[in-house]
HTML snippet that shows the backbone in 3Dmol.js (N, CA, C, O; Angstrom):
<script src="https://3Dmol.org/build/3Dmol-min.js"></script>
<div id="view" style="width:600px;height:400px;position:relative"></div>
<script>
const pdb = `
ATOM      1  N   UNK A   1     -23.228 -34.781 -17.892  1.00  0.00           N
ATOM      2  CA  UNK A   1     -22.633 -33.647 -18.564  1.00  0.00           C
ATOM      3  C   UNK A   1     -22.200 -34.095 -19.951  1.00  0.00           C
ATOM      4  O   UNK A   1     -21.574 -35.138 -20.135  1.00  0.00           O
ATOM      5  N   UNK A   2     -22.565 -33.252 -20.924  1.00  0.00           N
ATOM      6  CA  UNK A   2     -22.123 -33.572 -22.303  1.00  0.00           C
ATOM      7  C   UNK A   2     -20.883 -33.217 -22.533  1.00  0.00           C
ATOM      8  O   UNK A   2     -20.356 -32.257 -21.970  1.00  0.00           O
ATOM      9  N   UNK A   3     -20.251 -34.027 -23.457  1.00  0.00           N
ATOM     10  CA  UNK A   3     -18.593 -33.364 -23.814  1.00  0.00           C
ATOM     11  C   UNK A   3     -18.546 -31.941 -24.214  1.00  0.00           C
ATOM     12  O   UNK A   3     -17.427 -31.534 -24.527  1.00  0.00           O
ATOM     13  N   UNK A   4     -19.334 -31.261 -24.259  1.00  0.00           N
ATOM     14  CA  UNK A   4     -19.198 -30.191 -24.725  1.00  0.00           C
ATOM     15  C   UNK A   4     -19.409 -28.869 -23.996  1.00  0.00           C
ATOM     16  O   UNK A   4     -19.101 -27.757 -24.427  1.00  0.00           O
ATOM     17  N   UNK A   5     -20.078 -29.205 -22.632  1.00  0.00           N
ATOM     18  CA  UNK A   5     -20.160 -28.718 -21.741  1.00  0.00           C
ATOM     19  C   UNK A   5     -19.118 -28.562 -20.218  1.00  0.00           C
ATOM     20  O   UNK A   5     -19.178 -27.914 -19.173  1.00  0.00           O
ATOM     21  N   UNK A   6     -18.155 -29.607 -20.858  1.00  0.00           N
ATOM     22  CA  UNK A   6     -17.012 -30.002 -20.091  1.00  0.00           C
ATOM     23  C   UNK A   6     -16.036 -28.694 -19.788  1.00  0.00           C
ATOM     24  O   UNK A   6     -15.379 -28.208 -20.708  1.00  0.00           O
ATOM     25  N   UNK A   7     -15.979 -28.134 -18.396  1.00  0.00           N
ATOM     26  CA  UNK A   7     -15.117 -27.195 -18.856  1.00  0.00           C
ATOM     27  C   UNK A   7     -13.884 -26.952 -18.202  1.00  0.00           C
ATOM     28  O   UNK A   7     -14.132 -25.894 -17.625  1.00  0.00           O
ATOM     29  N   UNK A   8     -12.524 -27.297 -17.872  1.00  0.00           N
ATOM     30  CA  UNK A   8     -11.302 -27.367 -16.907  1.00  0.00           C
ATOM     31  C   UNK A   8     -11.558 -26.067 -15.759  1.00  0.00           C
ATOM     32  O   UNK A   8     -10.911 -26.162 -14.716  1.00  0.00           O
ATOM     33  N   UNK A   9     -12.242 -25.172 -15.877  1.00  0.00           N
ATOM     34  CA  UNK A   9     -12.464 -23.914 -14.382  1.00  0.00           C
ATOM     35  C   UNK A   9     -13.299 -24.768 -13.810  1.00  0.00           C
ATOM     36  O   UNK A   9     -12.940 -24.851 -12.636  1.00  0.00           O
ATOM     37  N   UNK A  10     -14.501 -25.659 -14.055  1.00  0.00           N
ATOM     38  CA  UNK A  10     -14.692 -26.286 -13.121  1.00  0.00           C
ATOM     39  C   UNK A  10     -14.178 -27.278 -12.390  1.00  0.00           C
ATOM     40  O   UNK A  10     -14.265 -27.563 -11.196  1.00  0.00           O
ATOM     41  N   UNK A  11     -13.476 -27.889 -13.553  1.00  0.00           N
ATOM     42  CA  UNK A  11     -12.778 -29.012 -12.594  1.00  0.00           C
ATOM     43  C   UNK A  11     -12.136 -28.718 -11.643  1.00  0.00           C
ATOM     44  O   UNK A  11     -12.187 -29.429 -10.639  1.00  0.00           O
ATOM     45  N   UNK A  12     -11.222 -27.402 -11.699  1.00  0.00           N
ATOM     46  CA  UNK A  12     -10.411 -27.136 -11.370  1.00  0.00           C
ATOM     47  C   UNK A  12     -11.315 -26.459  -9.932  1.00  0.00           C
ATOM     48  O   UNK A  12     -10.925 -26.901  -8.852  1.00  0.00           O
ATOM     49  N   UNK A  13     -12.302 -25.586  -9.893  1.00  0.00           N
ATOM     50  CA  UNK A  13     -12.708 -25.092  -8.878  1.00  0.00           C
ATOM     51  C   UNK A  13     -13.286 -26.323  -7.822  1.00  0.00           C
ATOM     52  O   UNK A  13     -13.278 -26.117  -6.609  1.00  0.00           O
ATOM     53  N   UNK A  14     -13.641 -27.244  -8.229  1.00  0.00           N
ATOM     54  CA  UNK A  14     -14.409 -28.642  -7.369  1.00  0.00           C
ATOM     55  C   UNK A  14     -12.783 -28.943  -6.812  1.00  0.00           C
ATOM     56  O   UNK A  14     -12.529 -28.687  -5.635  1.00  0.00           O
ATOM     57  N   UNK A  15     -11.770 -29.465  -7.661  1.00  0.00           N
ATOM     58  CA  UNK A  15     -10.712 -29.658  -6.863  1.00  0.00           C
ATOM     59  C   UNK A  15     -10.075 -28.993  -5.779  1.00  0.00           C
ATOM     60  O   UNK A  15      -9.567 -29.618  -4.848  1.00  0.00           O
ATOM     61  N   UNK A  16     -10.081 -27.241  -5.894  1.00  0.00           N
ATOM     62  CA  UNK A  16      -9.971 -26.810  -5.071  1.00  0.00           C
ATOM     63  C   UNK A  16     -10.240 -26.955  -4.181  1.00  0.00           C
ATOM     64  O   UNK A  16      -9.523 -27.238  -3.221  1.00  0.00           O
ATOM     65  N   UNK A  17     -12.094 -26.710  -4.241  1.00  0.00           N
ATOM     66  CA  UNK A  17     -12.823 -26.620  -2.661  1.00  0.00           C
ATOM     67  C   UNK A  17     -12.865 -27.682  -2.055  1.00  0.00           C
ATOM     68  O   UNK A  17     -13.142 -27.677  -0.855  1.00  0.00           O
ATOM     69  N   UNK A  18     -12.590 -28.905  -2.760  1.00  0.00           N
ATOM     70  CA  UNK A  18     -12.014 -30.278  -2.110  1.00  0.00           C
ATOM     71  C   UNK A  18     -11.001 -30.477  -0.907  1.00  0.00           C
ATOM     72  O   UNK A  18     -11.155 -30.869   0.250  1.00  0.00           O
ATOM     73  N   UNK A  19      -9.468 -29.884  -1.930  1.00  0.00           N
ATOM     74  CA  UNK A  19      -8.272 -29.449  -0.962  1.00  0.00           C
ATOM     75  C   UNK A  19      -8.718 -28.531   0.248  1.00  0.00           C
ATOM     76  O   UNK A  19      -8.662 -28.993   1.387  1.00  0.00           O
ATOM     77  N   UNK A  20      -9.150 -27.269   0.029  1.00  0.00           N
ATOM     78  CA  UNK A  20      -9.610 -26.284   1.395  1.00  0.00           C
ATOM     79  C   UNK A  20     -10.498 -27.281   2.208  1.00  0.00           C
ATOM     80  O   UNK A  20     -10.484 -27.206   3.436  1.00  0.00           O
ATOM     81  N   UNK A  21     -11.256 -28.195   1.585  1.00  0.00           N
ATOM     82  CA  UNK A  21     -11.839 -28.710   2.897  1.00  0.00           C
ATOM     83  C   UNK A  21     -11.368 -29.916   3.801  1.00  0.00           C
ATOM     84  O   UNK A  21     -11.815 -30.264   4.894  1.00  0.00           O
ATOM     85  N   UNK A  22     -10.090 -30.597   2.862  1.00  0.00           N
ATOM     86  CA  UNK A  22      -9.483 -31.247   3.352  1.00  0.00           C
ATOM     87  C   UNK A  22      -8.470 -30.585   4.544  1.00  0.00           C
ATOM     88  O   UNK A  22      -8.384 -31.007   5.697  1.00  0.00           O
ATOM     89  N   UNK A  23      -7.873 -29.664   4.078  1.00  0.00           N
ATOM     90  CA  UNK A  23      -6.964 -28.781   4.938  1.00  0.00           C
ATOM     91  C   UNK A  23      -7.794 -28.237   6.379  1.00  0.00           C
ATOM     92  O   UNK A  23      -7.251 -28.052   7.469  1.00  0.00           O
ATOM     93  N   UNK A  24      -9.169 -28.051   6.078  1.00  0.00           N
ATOM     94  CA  UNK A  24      -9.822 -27.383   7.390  1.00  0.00           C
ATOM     95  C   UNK A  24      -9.875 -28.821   7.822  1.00  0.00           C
ATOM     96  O   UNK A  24      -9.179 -28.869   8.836  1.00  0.00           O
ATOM     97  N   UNK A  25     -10.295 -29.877   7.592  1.00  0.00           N
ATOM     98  CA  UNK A  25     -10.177 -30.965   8.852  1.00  0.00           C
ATOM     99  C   UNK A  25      -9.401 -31.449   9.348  1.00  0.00           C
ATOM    100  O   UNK A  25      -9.555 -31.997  10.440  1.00  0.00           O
ATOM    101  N   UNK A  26      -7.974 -31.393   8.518  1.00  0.00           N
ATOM    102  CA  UNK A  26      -6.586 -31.476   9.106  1.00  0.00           C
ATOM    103  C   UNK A  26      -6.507 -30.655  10.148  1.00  0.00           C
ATOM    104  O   UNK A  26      -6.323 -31.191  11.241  1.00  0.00           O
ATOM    105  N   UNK A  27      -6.591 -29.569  10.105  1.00  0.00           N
ATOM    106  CA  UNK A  27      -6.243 -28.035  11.430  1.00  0.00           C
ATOM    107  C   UNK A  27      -7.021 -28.573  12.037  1.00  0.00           C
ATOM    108  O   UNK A  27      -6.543 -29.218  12.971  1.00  0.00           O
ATOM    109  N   UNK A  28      -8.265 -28.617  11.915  1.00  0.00           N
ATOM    110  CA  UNK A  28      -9.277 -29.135  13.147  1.00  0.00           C
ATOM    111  C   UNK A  28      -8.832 -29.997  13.930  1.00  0.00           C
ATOM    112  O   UNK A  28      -8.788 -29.805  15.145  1.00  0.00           O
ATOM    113  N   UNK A  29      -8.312 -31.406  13.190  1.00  0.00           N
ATOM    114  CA  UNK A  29      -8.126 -32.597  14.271  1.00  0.00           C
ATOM    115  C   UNK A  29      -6.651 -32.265  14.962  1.00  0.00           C
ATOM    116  O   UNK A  29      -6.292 -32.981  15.897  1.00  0.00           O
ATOM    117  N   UNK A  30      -5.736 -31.107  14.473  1.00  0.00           N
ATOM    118  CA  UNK A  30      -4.880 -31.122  15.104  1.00  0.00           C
ATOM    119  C   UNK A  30      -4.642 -29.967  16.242  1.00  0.00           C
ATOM    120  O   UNK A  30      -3.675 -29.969  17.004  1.00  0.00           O
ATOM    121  N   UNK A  31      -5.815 -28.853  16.233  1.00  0.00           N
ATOM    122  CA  UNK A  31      -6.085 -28.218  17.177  1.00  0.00           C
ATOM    123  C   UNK A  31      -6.591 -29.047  18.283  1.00  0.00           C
ATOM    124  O   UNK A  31      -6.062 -29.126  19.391  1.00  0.00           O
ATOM    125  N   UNK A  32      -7.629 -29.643  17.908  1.00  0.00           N
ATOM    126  CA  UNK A  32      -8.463 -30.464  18.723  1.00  0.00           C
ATOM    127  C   UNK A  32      -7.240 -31.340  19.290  1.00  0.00           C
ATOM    128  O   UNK A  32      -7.079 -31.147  20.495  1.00  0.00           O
ATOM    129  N   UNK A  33      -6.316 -32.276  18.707  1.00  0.00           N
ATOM    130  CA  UNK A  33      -5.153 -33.200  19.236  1.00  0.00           C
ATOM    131  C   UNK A  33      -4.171 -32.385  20.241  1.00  0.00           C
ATOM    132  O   UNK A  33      -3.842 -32.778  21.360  1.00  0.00           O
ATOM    133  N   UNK A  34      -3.766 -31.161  19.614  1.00  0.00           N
ATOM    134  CA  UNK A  34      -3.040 -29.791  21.094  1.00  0.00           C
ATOM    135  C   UNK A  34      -3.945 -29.863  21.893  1.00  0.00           C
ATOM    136  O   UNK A  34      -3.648 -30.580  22.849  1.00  0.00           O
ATOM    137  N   UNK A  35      -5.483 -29.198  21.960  1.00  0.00           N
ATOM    138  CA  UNK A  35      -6.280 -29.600  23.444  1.00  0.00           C
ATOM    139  C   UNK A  35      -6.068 -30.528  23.693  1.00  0.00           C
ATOM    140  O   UNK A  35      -5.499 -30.647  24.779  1.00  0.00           O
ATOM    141  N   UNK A  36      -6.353 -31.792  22.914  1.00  0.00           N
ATOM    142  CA  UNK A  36      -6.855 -32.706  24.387  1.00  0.00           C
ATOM    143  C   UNK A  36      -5.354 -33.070  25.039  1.00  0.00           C
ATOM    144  O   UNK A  36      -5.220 -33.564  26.159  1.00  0.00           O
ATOM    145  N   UNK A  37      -4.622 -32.849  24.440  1.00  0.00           N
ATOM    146  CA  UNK A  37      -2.790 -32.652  25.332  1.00  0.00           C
ATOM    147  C   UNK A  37      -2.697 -32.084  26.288  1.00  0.00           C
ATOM    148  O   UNK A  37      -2.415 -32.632  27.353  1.00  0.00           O
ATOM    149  N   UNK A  38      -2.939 -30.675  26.135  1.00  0.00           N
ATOM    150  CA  UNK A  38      -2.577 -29.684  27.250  1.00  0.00           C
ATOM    151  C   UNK A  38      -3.546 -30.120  28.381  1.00  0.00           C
ATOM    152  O   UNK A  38      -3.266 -30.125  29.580  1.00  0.00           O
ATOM    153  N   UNK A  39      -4.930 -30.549  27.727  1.00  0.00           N
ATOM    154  CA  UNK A  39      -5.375 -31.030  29.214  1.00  0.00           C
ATOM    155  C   UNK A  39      -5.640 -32.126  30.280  1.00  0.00           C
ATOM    156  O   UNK A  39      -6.237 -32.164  31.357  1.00  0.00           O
ATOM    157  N   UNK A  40      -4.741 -33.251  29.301  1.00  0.00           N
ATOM    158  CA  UNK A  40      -4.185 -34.608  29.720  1.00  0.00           C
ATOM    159  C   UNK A  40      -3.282 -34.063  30.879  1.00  0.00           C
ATOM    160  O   UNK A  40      -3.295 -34.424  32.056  1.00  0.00           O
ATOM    161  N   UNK A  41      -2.193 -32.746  30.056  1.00  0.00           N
ATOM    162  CA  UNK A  41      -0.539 -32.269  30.943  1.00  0.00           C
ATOM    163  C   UNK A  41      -1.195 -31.765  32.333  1.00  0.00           C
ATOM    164  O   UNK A  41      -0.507 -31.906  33.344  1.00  0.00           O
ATOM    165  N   UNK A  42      -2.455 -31.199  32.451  1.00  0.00           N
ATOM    166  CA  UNK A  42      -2.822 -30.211  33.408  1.00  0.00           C
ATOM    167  C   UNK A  42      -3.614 -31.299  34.267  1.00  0.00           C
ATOM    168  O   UNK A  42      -3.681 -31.166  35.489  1.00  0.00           O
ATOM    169  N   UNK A  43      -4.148 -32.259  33.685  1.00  0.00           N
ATOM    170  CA  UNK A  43      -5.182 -33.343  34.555  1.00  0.00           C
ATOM    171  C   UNK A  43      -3.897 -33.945  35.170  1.00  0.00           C
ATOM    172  O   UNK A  43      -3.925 -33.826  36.395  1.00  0.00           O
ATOM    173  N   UNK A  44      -2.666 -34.614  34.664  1.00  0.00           N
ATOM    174  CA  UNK A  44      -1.642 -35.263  35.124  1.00  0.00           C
ATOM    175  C   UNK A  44      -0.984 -34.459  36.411  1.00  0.00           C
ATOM    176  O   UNK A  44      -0.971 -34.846  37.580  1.00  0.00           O
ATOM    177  N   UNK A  45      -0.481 -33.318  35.909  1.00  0.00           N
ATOM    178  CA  UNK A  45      -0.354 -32.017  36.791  1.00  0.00           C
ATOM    179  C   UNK A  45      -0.691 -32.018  38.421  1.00  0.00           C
ATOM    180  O   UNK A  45      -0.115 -31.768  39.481  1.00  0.00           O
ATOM    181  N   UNK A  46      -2.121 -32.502  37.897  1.00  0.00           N
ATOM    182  CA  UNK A  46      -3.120 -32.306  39.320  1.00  0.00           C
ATOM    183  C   UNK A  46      -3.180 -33.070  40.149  1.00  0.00           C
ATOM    184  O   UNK A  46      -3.538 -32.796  41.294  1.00  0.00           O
ATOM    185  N   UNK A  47      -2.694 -34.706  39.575  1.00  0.00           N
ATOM    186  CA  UNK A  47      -2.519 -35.535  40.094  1.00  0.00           C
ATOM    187  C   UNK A  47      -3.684 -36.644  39.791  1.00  0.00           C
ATOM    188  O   UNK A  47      -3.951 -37.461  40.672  1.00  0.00           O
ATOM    189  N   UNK A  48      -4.519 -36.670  38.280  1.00  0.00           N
ATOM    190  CA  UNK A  48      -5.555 -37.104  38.526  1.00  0.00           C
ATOM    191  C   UNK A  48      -4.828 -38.918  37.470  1.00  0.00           C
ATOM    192  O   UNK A  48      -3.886 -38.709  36.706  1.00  0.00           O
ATOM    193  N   UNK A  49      -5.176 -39.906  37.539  1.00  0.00           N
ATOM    194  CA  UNK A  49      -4.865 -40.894  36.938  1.00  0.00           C
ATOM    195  C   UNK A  49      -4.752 -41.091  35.491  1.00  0.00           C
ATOM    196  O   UNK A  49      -5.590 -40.758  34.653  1.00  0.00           O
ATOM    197  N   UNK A  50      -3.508 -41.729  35.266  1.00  0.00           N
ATOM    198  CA  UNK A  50      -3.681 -42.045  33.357  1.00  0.00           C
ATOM    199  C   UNK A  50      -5.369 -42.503  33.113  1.00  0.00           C
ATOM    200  O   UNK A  50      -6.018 -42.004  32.194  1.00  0.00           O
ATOM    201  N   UNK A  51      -5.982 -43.555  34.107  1.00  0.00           N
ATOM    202  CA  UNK A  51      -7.272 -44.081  32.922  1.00  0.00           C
ATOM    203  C   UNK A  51      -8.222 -42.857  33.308  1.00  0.00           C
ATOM    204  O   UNK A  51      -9.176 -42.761  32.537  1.00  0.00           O
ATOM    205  N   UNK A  52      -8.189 -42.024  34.190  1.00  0.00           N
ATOM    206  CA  UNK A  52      -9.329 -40.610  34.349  1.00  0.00           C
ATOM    207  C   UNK A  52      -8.755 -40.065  33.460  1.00  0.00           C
ATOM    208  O   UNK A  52      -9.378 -39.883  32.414  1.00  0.00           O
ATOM    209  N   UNK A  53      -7.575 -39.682  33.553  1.00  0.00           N
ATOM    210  CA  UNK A  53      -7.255 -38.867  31.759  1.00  0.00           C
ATOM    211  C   UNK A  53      -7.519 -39.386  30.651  1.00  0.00           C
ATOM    212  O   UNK A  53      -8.077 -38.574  29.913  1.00  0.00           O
ATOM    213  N   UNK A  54      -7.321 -40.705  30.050  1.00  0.00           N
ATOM    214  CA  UNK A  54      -7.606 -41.313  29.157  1.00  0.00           C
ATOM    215  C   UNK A  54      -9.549 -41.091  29.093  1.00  0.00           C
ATOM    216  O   UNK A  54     -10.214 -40.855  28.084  1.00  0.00           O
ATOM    217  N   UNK A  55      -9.856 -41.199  29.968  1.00  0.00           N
ATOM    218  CA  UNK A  55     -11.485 -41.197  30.105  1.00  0.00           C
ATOM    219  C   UNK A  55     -12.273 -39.760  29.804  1.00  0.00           C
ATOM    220  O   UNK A  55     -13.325 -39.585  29.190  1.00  0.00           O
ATOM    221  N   UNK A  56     -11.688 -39.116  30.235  1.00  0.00           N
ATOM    222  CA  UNK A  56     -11.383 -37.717  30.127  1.00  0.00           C
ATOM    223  C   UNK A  56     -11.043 -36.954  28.676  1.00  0.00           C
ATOM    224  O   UNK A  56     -11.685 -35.946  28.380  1.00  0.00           O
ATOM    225  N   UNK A  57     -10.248 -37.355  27.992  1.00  0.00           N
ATOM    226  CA  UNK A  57      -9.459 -36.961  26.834  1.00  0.00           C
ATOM    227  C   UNK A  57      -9.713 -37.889  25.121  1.00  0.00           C
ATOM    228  O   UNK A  57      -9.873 -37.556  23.947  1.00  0.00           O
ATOM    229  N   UNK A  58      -9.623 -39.141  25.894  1.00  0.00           N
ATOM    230  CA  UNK A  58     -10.082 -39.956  24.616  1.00  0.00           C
ATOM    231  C   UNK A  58      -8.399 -40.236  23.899  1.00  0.00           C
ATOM    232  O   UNK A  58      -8.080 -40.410  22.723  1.00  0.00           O
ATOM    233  N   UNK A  59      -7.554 -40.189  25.150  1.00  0.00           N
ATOM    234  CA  UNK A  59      -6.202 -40.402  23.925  1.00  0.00           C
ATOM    235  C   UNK A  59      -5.415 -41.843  24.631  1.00  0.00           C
ATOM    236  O   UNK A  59      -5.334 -42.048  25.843  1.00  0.00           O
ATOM    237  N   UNK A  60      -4.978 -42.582  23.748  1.00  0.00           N
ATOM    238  CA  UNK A  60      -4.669 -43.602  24.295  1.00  0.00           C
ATOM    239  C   UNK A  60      -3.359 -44.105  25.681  1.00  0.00           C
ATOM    240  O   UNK A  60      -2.456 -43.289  25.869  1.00  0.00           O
ATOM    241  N   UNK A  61      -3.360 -44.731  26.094  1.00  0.00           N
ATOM    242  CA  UNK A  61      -2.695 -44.605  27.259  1.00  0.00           C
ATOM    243  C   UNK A  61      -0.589 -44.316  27.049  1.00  0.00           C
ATOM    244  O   UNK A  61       0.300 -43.671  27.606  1.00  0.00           O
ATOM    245  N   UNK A  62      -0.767 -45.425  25.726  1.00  0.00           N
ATOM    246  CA  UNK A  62       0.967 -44.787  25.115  1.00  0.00           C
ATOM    247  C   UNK A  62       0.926 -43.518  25.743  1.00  0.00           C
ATOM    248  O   UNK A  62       1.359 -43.163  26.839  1.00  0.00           O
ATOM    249  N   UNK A  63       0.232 -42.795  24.709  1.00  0.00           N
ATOM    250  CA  UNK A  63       0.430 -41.067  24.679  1.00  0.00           C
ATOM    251  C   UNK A  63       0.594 -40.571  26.020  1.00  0.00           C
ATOM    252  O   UNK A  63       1.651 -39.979  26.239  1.00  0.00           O
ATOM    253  N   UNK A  64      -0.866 -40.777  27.696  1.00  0.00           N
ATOM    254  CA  UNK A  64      -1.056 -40.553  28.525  1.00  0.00           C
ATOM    255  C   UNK A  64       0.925 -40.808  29.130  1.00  0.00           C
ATOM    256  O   UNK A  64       1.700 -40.034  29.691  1.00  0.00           O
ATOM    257  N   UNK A  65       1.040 -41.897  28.768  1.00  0.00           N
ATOM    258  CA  UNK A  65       2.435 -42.467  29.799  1.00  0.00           C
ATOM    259  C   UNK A  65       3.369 -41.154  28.992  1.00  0.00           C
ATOM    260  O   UNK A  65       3.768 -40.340  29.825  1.00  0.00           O
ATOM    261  N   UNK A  66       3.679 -40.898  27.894  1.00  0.00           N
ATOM    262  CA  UNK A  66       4.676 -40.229  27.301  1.00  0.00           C
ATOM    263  C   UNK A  66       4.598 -39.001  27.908  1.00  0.00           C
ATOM    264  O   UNK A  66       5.539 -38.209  27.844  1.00  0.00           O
ATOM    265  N   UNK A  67       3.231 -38.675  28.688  1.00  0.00           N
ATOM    266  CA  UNK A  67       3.094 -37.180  28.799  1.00  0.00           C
ATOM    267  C   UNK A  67       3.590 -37.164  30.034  1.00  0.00           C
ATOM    268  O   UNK A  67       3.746 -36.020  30.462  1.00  0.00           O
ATOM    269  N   UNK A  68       3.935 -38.131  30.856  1.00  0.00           N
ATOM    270  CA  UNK A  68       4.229 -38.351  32.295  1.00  0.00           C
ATOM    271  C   UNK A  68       5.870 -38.342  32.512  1.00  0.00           C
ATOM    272  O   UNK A  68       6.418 -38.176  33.601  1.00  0.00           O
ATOM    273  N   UNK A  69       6.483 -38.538  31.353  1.00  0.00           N
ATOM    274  CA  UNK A  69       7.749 -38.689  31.468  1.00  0.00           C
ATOM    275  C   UNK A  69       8.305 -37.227  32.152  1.00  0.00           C
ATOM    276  O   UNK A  69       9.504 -37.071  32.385  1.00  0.00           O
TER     277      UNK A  69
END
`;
const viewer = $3Dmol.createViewer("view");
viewer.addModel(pdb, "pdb");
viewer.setStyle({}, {cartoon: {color: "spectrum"}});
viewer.zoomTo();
viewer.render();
</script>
C-alpha cells in the first residue's frame, strides 16, 4: 500500500472485525466450558467416575473433584 492510499476507516474497520472475532471465540469457549460442566455435574450425579467424566468432558480432574464437593 502506498502512503497515499493509507486510509484510518480502514484501519479502523480491520481492527474492528479483529475484536468481534476475538469476542465470538471468547463466548464460544465459554459456552462450550458451561457445557462441558453441567455435564461433568449430571455424569457425577449419576454416579459415573471422575476419570469417565474427565474422559467424557476433557476437563481436568482439579475441576472434576471441585464439582464433587
Amino acid at each position: 500500500m502506498l502512503y497515499g492510499e493509507y486510509r484510518i476507516e480502514d484501519e479502523i474497520a480491520v481492527v474492528k472485525e479483529e475484536v468481534r472475532e476475538e469476542v465470538r471465540k471468547e463466548t464460544w469457549n465459554e459456552a462450550s466450558k458451561h457445557e462441558k460442566l453441567t455435564i461433568a455435574r449430571n455424569l457425577l450425579a449419576k454416579g459415573s467416575t471422575p476419570e469417565f467424566v474427565q474422559e467424557i468432558t476433557g476437563l481436568d480432574m482439579e475441576t472434576i473433584r471441585e464439582l464433587q464437593k
